[in-house]
Backbone as a printed PyTorch tensor [residue, N CA C, xyz], in Angstrom:
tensor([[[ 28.4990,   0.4000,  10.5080],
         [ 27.4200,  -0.4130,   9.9770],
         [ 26.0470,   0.0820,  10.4160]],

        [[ 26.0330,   0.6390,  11.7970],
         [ 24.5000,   1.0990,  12.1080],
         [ 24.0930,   2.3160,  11.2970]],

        [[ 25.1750,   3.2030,  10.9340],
         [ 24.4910,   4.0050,   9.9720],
         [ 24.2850,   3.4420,   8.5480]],

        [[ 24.8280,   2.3720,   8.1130],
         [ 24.2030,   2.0630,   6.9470],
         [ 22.9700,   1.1360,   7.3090]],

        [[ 22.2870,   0.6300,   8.0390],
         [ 21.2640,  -0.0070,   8.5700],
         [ 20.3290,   0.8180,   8.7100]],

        [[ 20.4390,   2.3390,   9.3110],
         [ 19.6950,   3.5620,   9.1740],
         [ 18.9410,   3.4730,   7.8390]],

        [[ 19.7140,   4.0480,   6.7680],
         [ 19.8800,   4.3780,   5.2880],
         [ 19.0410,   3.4410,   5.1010]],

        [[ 19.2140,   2.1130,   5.1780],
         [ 18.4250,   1.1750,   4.6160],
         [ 17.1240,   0.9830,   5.0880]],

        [[ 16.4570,   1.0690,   6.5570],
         [ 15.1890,   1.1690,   6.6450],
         [ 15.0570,   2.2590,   6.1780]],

        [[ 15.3640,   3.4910,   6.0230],
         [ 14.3020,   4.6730,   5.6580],
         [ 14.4710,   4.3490,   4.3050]],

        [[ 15.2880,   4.1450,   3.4150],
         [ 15.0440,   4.0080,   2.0300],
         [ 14.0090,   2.4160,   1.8400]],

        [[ 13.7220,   1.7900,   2.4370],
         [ 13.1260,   0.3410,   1.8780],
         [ 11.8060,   0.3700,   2.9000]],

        [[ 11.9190,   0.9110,   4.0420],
         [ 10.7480,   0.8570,   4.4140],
         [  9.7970,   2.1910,   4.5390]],

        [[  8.6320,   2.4930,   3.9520],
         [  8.2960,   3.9450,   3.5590],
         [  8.0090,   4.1890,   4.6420]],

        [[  7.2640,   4.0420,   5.8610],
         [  6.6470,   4.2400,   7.2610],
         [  7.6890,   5.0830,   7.7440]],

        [[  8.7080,   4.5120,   7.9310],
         [ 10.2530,   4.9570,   8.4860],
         [ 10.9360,   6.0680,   7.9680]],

        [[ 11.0360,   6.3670,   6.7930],
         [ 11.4120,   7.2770,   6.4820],
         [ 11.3720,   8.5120,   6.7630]],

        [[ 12.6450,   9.3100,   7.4830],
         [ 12.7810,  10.1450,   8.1170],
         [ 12.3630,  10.0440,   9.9440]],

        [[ 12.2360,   8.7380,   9.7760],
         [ 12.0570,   8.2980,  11.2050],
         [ 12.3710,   7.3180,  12.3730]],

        [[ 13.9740,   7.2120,  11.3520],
         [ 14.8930,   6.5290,  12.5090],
         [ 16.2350,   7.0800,  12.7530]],

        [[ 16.2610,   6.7670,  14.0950],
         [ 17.5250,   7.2000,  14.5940],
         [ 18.3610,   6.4100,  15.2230]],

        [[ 19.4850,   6.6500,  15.9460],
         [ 20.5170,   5.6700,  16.3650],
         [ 20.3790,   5.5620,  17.7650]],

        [[ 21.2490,   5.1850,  18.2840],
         [ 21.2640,   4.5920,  19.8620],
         [ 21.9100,   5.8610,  20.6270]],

        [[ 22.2660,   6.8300,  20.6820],
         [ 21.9090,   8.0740,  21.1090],
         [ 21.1680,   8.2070,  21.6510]],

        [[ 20.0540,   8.8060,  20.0780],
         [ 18.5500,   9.1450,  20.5300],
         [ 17.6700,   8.0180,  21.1690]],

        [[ 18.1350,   6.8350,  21.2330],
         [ 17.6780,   6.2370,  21.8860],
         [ 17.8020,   5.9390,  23.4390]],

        [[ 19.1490,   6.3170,  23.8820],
         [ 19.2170,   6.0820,  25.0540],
         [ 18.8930,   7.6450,  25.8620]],

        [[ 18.6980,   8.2510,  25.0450],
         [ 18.3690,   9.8930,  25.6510],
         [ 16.6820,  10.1870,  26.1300]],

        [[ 16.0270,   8.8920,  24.9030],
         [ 14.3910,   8.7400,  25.1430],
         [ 14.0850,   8.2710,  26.3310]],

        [[ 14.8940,   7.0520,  26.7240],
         [ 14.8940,   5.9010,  27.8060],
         [ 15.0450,   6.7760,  29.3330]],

        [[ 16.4870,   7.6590,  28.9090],
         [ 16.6770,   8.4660,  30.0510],
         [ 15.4060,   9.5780,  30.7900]],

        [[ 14.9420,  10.0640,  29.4110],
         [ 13.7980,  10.9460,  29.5810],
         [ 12.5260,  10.3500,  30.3000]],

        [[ 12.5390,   8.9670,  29.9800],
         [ 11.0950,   8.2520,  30.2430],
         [  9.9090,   8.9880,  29.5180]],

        [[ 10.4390,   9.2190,  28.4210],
         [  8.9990,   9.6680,  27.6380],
         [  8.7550,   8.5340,  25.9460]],

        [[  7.7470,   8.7270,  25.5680],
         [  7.9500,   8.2470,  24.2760],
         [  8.4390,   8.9850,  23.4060]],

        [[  8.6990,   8.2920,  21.9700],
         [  8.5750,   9.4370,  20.5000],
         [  7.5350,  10.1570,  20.7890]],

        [[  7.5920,  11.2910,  19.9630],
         [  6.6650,  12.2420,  19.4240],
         [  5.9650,  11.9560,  18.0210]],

        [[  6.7590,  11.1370,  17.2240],
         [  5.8260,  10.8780,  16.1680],
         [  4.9200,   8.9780,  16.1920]],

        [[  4.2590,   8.7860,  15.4450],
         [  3.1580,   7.7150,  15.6810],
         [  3.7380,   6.4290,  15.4070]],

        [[  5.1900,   6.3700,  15.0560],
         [  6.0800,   5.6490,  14.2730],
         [  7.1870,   5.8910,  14.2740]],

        [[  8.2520,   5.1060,  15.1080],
         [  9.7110,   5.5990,  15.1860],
         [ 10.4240,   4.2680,  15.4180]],

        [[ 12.1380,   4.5240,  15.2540],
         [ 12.4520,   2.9300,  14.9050],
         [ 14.0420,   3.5090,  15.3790]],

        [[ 14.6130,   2.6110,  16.4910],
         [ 15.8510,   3.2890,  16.8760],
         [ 16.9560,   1.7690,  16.5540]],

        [[ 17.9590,   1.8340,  15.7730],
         [ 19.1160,   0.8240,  15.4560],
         [ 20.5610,   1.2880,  16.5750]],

        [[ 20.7860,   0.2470,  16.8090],
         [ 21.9570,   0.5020,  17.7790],
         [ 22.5770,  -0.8130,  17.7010]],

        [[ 23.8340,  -0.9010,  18.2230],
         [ 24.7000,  -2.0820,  18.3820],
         [ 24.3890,  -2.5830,  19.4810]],

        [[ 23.9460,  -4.2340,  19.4560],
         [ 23.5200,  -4.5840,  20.4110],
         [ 24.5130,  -5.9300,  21.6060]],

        [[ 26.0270,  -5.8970,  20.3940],
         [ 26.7450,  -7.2480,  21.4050],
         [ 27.3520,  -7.3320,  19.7930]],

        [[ 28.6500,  -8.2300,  20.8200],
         [ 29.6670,  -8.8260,  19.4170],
         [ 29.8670, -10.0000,  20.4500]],

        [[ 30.1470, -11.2490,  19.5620],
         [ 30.2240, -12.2880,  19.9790],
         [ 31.6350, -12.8710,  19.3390]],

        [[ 32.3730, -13.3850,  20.0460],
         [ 33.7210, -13.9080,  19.0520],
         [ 33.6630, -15.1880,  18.9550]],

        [[ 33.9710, -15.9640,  18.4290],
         [ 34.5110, -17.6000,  17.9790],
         [ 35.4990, -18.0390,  18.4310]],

        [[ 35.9070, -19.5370,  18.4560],
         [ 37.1890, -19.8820,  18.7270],
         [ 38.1940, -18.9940,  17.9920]],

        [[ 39.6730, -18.6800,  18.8840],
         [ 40.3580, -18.1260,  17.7220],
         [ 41.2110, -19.1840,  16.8540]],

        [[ 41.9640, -18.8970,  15.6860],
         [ 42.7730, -19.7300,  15.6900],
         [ 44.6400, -19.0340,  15.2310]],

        [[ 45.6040, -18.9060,  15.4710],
         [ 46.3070, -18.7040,  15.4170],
         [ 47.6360, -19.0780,  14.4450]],

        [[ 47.9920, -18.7030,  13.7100],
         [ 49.4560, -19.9900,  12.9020],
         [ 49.5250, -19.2650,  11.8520]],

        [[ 51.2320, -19.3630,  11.6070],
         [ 51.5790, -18.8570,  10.6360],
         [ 51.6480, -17.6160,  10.8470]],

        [[ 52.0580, -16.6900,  11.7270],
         [ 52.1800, -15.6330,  12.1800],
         [ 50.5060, -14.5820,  11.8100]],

        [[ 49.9880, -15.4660,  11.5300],
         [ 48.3110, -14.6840,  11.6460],
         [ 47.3890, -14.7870,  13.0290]],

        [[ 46.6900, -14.1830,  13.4740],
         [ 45.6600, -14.1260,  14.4690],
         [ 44.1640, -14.0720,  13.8010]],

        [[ 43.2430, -15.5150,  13.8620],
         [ 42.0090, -14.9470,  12.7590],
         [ 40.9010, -15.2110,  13.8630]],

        [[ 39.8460, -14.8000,  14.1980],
         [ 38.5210, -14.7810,  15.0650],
         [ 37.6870, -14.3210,  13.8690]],

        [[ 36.1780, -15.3880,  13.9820],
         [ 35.2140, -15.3870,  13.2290],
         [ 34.5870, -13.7780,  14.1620]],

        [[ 33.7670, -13.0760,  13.8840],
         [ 33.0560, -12.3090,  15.4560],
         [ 31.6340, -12.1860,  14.7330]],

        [[ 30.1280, -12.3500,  15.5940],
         [ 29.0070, -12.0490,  14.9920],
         [ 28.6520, -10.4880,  15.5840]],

        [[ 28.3030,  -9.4400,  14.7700],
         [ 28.2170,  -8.5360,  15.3980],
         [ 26.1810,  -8.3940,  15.3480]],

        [[ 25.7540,  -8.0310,  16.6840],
         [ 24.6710,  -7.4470,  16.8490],
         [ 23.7620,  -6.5390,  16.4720]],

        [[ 22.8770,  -6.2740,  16.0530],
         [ 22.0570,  -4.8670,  15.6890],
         [ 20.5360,  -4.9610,  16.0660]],

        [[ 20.3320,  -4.0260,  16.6780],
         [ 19.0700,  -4.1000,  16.9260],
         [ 18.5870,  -2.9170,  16.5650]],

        [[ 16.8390,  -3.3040,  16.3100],
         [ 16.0100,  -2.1270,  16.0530],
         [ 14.8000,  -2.0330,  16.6320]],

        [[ 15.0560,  -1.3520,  17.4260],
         [ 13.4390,  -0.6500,  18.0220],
         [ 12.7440,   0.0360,  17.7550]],

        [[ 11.3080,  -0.6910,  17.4160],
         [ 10.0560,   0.2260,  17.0350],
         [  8.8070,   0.2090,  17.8760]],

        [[  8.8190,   1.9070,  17.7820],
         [  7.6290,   2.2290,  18.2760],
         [  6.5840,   2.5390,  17.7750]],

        [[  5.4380,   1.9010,  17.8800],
         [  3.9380,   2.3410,  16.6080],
         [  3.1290,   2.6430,  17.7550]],

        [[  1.9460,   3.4870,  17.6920],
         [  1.4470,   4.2320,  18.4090],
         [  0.0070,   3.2380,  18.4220]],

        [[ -0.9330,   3.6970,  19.4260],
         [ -1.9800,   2.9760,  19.8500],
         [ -3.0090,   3.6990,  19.8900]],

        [[ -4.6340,   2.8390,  19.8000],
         [ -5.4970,   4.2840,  20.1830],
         [ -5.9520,   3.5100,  21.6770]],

        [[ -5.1600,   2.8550,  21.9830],
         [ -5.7510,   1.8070,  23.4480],
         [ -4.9030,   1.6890,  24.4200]],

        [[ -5.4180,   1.9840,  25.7520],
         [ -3.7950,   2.2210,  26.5130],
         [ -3.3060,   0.8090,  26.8710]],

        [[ -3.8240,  -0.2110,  26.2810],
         [ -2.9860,  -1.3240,  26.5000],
         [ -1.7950,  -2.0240,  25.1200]],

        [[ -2.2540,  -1.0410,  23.9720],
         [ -1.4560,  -0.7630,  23.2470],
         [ -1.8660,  -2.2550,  22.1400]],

        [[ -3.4270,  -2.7610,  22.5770],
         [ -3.5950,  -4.1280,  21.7060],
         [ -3.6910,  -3.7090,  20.6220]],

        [[ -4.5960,  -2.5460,  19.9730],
         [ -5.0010,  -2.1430,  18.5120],
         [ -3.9480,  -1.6370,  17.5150]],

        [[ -2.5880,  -1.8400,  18.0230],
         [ -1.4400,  -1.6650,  17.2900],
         [ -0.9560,  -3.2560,  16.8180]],

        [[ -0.8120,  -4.2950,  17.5390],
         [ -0.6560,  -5.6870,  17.1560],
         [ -0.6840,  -5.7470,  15.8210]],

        [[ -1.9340,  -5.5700,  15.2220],
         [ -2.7570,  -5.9630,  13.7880],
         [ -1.4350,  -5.0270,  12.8830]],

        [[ -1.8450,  -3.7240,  12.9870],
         [ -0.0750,  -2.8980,  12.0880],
         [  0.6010,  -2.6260,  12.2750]],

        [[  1.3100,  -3.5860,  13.3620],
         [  2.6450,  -3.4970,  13.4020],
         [  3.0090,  -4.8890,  12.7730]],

        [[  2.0890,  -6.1970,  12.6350],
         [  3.0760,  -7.2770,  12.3250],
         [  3.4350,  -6.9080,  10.8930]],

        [[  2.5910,  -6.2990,   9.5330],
         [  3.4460,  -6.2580,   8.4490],
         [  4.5360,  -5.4460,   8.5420]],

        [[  4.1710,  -4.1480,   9.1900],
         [  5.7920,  -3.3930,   9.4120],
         [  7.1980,  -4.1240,   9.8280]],

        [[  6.7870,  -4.6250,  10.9250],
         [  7.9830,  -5.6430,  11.1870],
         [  8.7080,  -6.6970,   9.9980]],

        [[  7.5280,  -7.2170,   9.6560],
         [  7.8360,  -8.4910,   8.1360],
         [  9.0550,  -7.1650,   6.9650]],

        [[  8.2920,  -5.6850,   7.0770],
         [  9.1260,  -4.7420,   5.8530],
         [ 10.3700,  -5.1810,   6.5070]],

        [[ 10.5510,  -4.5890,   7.5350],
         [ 11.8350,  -4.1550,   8.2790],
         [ 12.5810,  -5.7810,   8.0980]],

        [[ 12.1640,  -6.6170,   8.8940],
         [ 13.0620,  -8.1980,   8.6470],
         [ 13.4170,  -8.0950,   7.2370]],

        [[ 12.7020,  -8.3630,   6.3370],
         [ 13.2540,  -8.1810,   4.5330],
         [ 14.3060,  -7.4140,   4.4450]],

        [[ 13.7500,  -5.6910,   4.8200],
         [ 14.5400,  -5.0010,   4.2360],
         [ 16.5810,  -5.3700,   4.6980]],

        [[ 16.9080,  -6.1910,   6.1350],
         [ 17.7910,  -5.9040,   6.3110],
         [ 18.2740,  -7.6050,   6.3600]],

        [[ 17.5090,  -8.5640,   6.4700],
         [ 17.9860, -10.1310,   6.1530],
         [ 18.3500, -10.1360,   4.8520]],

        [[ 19.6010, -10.5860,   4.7050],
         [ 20.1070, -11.0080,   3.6820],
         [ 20.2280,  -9.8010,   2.6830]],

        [[ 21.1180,  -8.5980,   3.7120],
         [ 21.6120,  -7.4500,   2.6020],
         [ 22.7340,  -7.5460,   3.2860]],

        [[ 23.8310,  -7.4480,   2.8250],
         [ 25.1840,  -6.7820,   2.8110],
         [ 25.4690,  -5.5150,   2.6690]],

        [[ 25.8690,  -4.2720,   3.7730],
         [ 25.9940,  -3.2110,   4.1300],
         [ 27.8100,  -2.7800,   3.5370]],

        [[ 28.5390,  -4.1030,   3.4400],
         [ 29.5280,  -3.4020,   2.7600],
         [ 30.4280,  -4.7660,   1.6590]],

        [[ 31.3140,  -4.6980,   1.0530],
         [ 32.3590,  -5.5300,   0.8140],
         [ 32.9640,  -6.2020,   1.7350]],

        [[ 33.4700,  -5.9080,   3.0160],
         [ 34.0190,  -6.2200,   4.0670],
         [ 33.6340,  -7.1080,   4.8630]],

        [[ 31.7850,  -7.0490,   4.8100],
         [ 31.6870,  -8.3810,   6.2530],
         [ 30.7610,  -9.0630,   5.4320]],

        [[ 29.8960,  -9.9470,   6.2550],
         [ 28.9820, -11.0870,   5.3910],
         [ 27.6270, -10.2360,   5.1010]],

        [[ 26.5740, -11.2550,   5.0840],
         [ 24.7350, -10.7150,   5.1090],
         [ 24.4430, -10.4880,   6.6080]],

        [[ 23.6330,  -9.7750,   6.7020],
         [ 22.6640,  -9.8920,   8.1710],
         [ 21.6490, -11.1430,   7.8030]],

        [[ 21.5580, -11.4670,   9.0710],
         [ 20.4850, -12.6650,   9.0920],
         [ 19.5390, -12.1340,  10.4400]],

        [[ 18.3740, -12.3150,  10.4160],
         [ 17.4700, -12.0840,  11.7500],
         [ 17.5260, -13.2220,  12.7170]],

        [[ 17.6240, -12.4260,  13.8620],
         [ 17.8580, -13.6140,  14.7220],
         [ 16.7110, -13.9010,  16.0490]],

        [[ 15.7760, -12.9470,  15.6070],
         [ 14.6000, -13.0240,  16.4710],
         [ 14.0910, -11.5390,  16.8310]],

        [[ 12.7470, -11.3970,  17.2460],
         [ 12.1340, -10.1990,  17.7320],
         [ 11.0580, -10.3970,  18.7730]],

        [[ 10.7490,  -9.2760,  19.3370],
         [  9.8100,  -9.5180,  21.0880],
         [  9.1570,  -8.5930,  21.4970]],

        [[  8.0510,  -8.4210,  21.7650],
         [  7.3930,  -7.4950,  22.2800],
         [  8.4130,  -6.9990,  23.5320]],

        [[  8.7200,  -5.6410,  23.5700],
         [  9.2210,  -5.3720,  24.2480],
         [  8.3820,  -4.0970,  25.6400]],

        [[  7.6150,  -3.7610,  25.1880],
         [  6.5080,  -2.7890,  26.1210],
         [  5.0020,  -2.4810,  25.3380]],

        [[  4.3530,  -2.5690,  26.1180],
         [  2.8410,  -2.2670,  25.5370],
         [  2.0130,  -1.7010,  26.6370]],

        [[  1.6440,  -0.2680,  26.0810],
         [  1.0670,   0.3170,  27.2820],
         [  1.0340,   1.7890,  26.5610]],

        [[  0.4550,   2.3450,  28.0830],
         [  0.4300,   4.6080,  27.4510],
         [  0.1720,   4.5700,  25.5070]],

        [[ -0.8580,   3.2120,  25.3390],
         [ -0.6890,   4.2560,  24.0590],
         [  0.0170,   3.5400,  22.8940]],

        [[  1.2420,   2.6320,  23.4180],
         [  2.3160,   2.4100,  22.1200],
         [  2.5020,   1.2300,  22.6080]],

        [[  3.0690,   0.7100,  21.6890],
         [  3.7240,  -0.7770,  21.7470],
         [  5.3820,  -0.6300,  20.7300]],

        [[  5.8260,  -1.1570,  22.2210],
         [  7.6230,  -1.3500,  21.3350],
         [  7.8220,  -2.6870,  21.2790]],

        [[  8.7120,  -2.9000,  19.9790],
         [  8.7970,  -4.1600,  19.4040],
         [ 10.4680,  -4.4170,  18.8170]],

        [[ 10.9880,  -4.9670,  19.6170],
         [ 12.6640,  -5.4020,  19.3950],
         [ 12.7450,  -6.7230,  18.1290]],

        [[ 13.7650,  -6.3030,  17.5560],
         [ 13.5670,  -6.9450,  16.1140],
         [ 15.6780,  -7.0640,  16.1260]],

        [[ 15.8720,  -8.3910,  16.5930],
         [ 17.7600,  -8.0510,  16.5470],
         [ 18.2650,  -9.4810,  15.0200]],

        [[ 19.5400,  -8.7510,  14.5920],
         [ 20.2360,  -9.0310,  13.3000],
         [ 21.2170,  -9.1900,  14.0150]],

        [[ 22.4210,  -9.7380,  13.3660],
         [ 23.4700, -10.4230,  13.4470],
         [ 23.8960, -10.6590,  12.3310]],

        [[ 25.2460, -10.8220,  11.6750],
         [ 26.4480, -10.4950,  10.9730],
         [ 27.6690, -10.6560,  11.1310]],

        [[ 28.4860, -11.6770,  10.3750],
         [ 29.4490, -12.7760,  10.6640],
         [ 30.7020, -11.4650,   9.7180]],

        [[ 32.0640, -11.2100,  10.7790],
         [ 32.7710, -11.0390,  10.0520],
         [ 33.7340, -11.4660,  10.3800]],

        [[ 35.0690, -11.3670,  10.1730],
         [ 35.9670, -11.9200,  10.2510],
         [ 37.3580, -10.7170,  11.1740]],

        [[ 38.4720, -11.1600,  11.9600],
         [ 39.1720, -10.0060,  12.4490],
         [ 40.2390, -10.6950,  12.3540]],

        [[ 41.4260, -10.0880,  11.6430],
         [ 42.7750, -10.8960,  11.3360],
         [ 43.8420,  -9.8670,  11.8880]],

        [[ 44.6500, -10.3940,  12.7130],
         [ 45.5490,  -9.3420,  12.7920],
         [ 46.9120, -10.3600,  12.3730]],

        [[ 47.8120,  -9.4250,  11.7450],
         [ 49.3670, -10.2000,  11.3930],
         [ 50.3120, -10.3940,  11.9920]],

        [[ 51.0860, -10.5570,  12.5830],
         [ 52.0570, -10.3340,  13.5640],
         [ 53.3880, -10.2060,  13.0570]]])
């Protein structure tokens, strides 16, 4: 699913395009302690699965599970406290919520719904901004 979440910001949001990556490159940035290199970057990764009561009978096993996604963006600053990014980053964010609330990535599970976003660092320049989705599917096993 995170690579079809990819696909979908760079195709729906133009900023992004060609400028997101997965949780890899994201945890390789973190490791580095450096920022992106470009003025605009946006990293999706799995962020938690949550399960439901189960319920059992009839030789079935069914659990509701919400699965997690998050996306981190970085927009660049000309202020090292990273305020003069605020103003364009909130419509970017509004693209990104649209583009992925209430799309369905396959036949198989439900819609994403947004489930909140947070300033996550502001400083050197940039401001990162956590933006997490969630997605109800279902896990049946037969016995």
């Amino acid at each position: 699913m995170i690579d079809a979440v990819i696909t979908r910001l760079q195709d729906q949001v133009p900023e992004l395009a060609g400028r997101v990556d997965g949780g890899r490159a994201f945890v390789d940035l973190i490791r580095s302690k450096k920022l992106p290199a470009r003025s605009i970057a946006a990293y999706v990764f799995p962020s938690g699965i949550q399960g439901a009561r189960p319920d059992a009978a009839a030789g079935a096993f069914t659990q509701m599970l919400t699965h997690r996604t998050s996306a981190v963006l970085f927009v660049q600053s000309f202020d090292r406290t990273g305020s003069a990014a605020l103003d364009r980053i909130d419509a970017l964010l509004m693209r990104v919520v649209r583009a992925v609330a209430g799309w369905a990535p396959g036949d198989e599970v439900g819609v994403y719904r947004f489930e909140r976003g947070q300033l996550v660092e502001s400083g050197a320049g940039r401001l990162a901004y956590q933006l997490d989705f969630a997605i109800d599917d279902q896990m049946r096993i037969l016995s």
